[in-house]
Each structure stands twice: as structure tokens, then as C-alpha cells.
Residue, then its C-alpha position, 0 to 999 in steps of 0.5 A: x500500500x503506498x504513503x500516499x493512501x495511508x495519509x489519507x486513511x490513518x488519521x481517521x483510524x487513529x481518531x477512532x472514539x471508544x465503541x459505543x453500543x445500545x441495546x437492540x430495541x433502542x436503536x437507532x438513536x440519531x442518523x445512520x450513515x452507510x458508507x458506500x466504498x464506490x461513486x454515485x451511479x453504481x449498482x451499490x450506491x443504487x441499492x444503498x440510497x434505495x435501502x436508505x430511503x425505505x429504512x429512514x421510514x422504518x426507522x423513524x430517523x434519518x439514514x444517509x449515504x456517503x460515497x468514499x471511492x478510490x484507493x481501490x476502496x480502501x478509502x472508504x472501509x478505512x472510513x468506515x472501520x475508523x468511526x468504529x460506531x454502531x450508528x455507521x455502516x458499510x454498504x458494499x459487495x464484498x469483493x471490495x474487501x475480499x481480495x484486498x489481501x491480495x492485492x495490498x502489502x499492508x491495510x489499515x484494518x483487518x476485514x475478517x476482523x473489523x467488518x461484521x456482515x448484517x445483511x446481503x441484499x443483493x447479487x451483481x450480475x456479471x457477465x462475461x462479455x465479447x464484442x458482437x463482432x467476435x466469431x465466438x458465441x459460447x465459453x467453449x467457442x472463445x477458449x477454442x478461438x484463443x487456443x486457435x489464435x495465441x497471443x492475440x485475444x484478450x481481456x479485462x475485468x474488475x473486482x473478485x469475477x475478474x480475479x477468478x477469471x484471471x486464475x482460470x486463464x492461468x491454470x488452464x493454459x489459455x493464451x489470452x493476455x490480460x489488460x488493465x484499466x484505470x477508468x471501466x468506461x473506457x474499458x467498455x468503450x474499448x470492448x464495443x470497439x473489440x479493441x478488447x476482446x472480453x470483459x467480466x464487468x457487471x451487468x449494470x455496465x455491460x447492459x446498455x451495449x447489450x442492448x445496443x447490439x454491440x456486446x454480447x454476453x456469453x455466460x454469467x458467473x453467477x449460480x443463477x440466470x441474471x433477471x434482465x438477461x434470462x437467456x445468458x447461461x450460467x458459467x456451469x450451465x456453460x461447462x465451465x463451473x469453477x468460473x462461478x463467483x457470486x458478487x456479494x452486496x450489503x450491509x455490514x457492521x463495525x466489530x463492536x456490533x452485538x448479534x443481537x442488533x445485527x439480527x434486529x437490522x437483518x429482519x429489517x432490511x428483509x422487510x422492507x425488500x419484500x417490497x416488490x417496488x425494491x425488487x424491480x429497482x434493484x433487478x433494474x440496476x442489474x442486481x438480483x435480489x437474494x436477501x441473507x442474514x447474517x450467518x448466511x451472508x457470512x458464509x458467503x464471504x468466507x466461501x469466496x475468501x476461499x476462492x480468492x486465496x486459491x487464486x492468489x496461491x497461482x501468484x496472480x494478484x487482483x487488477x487495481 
């Protein structure tokens, strides 16, 4: 981790009050804030503001949400974790966390630790996607094509889908080279382009080229069909099973945070989602709907913790 991203994130960590905690029923007693670790306009911040408009009402008490981006999220689980408050949650997909090991020397904090999970709402959909152009029109036809042609397909993706696809790539031999980007646009713009050739980006991003009839989507990572794009086939569907990787959203709690106001919260959350209203907005944002409570949630992240240190263990770190 550089100097430069610990100036920034220590202070706050060092500023940490003592924990503060009240009872279950007694909360909350004043503003919920959920930190949201990526900009306005992703499938997080959606489904946060969404959350946090239904809950304010539920609650009776005001609940904001304040985008921390950069740093490679960082910056804003560091923020999170530092307020240390019961009053202060993180709303993310865990894949922000989950290969952060991997890809950094040293964290501020210690994610299995400090970063308590209350709630999954949802799952991001992520496909795997080509340019129309590409004479590929499965898994199966794309990893015959590169073997076909080595060295001059290639590739590009983000967060934890990106980083199991990486390790796919590696272990089974397949000769495509692996692109990084600064800007996902600009990623996506090259794909429309098929100045690259493949993208595992999340089905927010991918759909409107989808729809545009520029990009095509050859199979999801996920254990289920994504509801916008029913006729995409499932990774395993595709035959290739260890491609499956779930993106993981919702929200979490600092360490100091009791069981018992985790569940209370929990059930809260999963009340307000039996909204068919919620549903539809979330599936707009290319999110399926999957509520967890916390020991589910939590099993979740450890599963995918599992796959991402079996990754890493190829010596393959995640793209930043």
C-alpha cells in the first residue's frame, strides 16, 4: 500500500472514539450513515440510497449515504472501520474487501476482523462479455478461438469475477493476455470497439451495449440466470463451473456490533425488500435480489475468501 493512501486513511483510524453500543430495541438513536466504498451511479450506491430511503421510514430517523471511492476502496472501509460506531455502516459487495489481501502489502484494518456482515441484499450480475463482432458465441467457442489464435485475444475485468477469471486463464493454459484499466468506461468503450476482446464487468455496465447490439454476453458467473438477461447461461450451465463467483452486496457492521442488533437490522432490511417496488429497482440496476442474514451472508464471504486465496496461491494478484 503506498504513503500516499495511508495519509489519507490513518488519521481517521487513529481518531477512532471508544465503541459505543445500545441495546437492540433502542436503536437507532440519531442518523445512520452507510458508507458506500464506490461513486454515485453504481449498482451499490443504487441499492444503498434505495435501502436508505425505505429504512429512514422504518426507522423513524434519518439514514444517509456517503460515497468514499478510490484507493481501490480502501478509502472508504478505512472510513468506515475508523468511526468504529454502531450508528455507521458499510454498504458494499464484498469483493471490495475480499481480495484486498491480495492485492495490498499492508491495510489499515483487518476485514475478517473489523467488518461484521448484517445483511446481503443483493447479487451483481456479471457477465462475461465479447464484442458482437467476435466469431465466438459460447465459453467453449472463445477458449477454442484463443487456443486457435495465441497471443492475440484478450481481456479485462474488475473486482473478485475478474480475479477468478484471471486464475482460470492461468491454470488452464489459455493464451489470452490480460489488460488493465484505470477508468471501466473506457474499458467498455474499448470492448464495443473489440479493441478488447472480453470483459467480466457487471451487468449494470455491460447492459446498455447489450442492448445496443454491440456486446454480447456469453455466460454469467453467477449460480443463477441474471433477471434482465434470462437467456445468458450460467458459467456451469456453460461447462465451465469453477468460473462461478457470486458478487456479494450489503450491509455490514463495525466489530463492536452485538448479534443481537445485527439480527434486529437483518429482519429489517428483509422487510422492507419484500417490497416488490425494491425488487424491480434493484433487478433494474442489474442486481438480483437474494436477501441473507447474517450467518448466511457470512458464509458467503468466507466461501469466496476461499476462492480468492486459491487464486492468489497461482501468484496472480487482483487488477487495481
Amino acid at each position: 500500500m503506498n504513503v500516499n493512501l495511508l495519509a489519507l486513511v490513518l488519521p481517521g483510524l487513529l481518531a477512532c472514539a471508544a465503541p459505543t453500543s445500545v441495546s437492540a430495541d433502542a436503536w437507532p438513536q440519531g442518523t445512520v450513515r452507510f458508507i458506500v466504498p464506490l461513486g454515485p451511479g453504481s449498482a451499490a450506491d443504487a441499492g444503498a440510497r434505495l435501502l436508505a430511503e425505505r429504512l429512514t421510514a422504518r426507522w423513524g430517523k434519518p439514514v444517509v449515504v456517503e460515497n468514499r471511492p478510490g484507493g481501490d476502496a480502501v478509502i472508504g472501509i478505512a472510513a468506515f472501520v475508523g468511526a468504529n460506531d454502531d450508528h455507521t455502516l458499510l454498504y458494499a459487495p464484498s469483493g471490495t474487501f475480499t481480495i484486498q489481501p491480495f492485492a495490498h502489502d499492508k491495510l489499515p484494518y483487518d476485514a475478517r476482523r473489523d467488518i461484521l456482515p448484517i445483511a446481503r441484499v443483493s447479487n451483481t450480475i456479471v457477465p462475461i462479455a465479447a464484442p458482437a463482432s467476435l466469431p465466438a458465441g459460447s465459453l467453449a467457442e472463445l477458449f477454442a478461438l484463443a487456443r486457435e489464435k495465441p497471443g492475440e485475444l484478450n481481456w479485462t475485468g474488475v473486482s473478485i469475477a475478474e480475479f477468478v477469471f484471471a486464475g482460470f486463464v492461468k491454470s488452464t493454459g489459455v493464451p489470452m493476455s490480460r489488460v488493465p484499466y484505470r477508468e471501466v468506461q473506457q474499458a467498455l468503450a474499448d470492448l464495443a470497439e473489440a479493441r478488447i476482446h472480453v470483459a467480466v464487468h457487471a451487468m449494470a455496465a455491460v447492459q446498455p451495449l447489450m442492448q445496443a447490439g454491440r456486446v454480447k454476453a456469453l455466460a454469467v458467473t453467477n449460480r443463477a440466470r441474471g433477471p434482465t438477461a434470462p437467456q445468458v447461461p450460467t458459467v456451469a450451465e456453460a461447462g465451465y463451473p469453477e468460473l462461478t463467483v457470486d458478487g456479494l452486496v450489503g450491509l455490514f457492521g463495525p466489530r463492536t456490533m452485538g448479534d443481537d442488533l445485527r439480527e434486529r437490522i437483518a429482519a429489517d432490511v428483509r422487510a422492507v425488500m419484500e417490497d416488490p417496488a425494491i425488487a424491480a429497482r434493484l433487478v433494474a440496476s442489474g442486481q438480483a435480489v437474494n436477501f441473507g442474514a447474517p450467518a448466511e451472508f457470512g458464509a458467503a464471504i468466507e466461501e469466496q475468501r476461499a476462492k480468492a486465496a486459491a487464486v492468489a496461491a497461482l501468484g496472480i494478484k487482483p487488477a487495481r
